[in-house]
Structure formats: C-alpha cells, structure tokens
C-alpha positions as CSV (number, residue, x, y, z in Angstrom):
1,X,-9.2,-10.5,-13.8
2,X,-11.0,-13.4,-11.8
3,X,-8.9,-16.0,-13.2
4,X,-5.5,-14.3,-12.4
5,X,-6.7,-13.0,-9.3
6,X,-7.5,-16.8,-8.5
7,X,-4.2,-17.9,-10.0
8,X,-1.8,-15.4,-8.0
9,X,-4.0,-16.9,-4.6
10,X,-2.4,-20.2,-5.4
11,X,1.5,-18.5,-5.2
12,X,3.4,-18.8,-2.0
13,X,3.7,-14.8,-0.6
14,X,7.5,-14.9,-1.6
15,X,6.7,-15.7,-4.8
16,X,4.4,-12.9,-5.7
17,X,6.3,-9.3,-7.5
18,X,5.0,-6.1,-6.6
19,X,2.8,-6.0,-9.3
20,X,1.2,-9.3,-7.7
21,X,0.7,-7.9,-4.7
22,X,-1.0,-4.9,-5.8
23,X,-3.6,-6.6,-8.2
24,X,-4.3,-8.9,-4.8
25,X,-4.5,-6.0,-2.3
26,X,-6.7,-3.9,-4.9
27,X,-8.6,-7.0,-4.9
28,X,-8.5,-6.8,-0.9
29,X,-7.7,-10.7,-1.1
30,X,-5.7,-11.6,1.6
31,X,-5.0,-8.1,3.3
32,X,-4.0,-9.9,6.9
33,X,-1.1,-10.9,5.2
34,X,-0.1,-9.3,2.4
35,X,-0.2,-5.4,3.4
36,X,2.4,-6.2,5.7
37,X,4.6,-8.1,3.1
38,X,3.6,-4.5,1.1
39,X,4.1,-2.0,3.1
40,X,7.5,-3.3,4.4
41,X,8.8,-3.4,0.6
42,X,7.4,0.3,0.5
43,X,9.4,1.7,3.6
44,X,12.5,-0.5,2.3
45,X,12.3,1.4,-1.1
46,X,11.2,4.8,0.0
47,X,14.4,6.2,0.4
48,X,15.9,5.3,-3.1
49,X,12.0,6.5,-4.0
50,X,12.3,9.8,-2.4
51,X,15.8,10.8,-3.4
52,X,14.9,10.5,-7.1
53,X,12.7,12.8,-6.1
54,X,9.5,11.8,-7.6
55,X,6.5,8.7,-6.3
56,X,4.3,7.6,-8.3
57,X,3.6,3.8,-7.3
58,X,0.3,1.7,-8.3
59,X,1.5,-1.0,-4.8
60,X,1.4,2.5,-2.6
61,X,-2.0,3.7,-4.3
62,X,-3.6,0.1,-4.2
63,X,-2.6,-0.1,0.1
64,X,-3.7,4.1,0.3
65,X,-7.2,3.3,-0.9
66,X,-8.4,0.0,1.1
67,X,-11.6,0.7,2.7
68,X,-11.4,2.6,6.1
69,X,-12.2,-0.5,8.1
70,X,-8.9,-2.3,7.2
71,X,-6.5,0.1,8.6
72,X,-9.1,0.5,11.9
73,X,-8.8,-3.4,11.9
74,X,-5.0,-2.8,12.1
75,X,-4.0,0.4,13.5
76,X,-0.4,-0.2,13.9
77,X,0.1,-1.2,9.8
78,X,-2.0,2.5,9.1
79,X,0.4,4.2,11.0
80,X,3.3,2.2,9.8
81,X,2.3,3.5,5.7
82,X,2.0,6.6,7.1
83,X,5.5,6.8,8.2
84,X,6.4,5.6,4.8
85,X,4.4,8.2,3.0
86,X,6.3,11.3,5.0
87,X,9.4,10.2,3.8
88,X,7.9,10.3,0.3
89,X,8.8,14.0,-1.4
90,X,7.5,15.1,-4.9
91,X,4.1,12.5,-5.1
92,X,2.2,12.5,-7.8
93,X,-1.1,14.4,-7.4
94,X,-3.7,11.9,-7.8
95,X,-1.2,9.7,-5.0
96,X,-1.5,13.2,-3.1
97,X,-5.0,13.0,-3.0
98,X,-5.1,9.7,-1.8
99,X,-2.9,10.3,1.2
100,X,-4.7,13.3,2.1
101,X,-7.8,11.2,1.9
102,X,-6.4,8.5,3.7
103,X,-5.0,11.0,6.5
104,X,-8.3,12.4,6.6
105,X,-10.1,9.7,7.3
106,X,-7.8,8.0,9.6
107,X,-6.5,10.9,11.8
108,X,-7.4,10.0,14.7
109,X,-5.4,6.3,14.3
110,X,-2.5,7.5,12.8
C-alpha cells in the first residue's frame, strides 16, 4: 500500500482514475487538492448515478469518512458533497450510514 500510495503521489492530478483518487484520499494524502478534483467528478456523475437508481461508490465513501477536521478546514467543499449526496436516491446502507454520520457530525457547517 505504501509503495503505491508513494507511486500514485508522483502522477500529475489529471492523470489519476477514480480509483487513484480514492486510495489517495483514504490515505488523506493531498486532500487540499484532490477532494475538490473528487467531489466535482461526483456531482458530474450523480445524475447518471441516481437515475440508475442505486450508489454504491468506494470515491464517495473514501471523501464521506475523512476526519471531521477536514471538512471544518473547508466548509464550502462539506457543503458542496452534501449537495451531491441529496441528489443521490437508493444508497447503499453502509454509504447511508456514512452520510448520516457525516451529516451528524457536520450539521452545523453544512
């Protein structure tokens, strides 16, 4: 994990995939810049997402669970996924969990 965590730092951002960015965010290696990158790719798929009617996504679950102090850091990108997550319909219920966590924790920011 190290090594590929160390290998995927050396990428340029538009070079990482989705799966990239969510080993790196998991990580919380280079949040500042890649939850944006993240969560934009998120609200640009959410409708296609939503209207199969099902969201189950590791990228929305690895930005969800970054410690509380990330989003306080940068209130405007917590609100900004939770935008993204109401237009989400049929989640998963472990992703469920994790936005009513996340909600929970953050309500008075978002």
């Amino acid at each position: 994990m190290v090594l590929s965590v160390h290998e995927l730092r050396r990428r340029a951002i538009e070079d990482l995939t989705v799966e990239d960015l969510r080993r790196l965010i998991a990580q919380d290696v280079g949040l500042d810049w890649l939850l944006p990158v993240a969560l934009d790719f998120l609200r640009d798929t959410a409708p296609q997402e939503a209207a199969g009617g099902w969201y189950d996504d590791d990228l929305l679950s690895a930005a969800l669970t970054r410690k509380e102090s990330v989003w306080r850091n940068a209130p405007e990108l917590a609100r900004h996924l939770d935008g993204t997550v109401r237009m989400l319909t049929d989640l998963s219920p472990y992703v469920q969990r994790e936005v009513d966590a996340f909600r929970a924790t953050l309500s008075d920011v978002i």
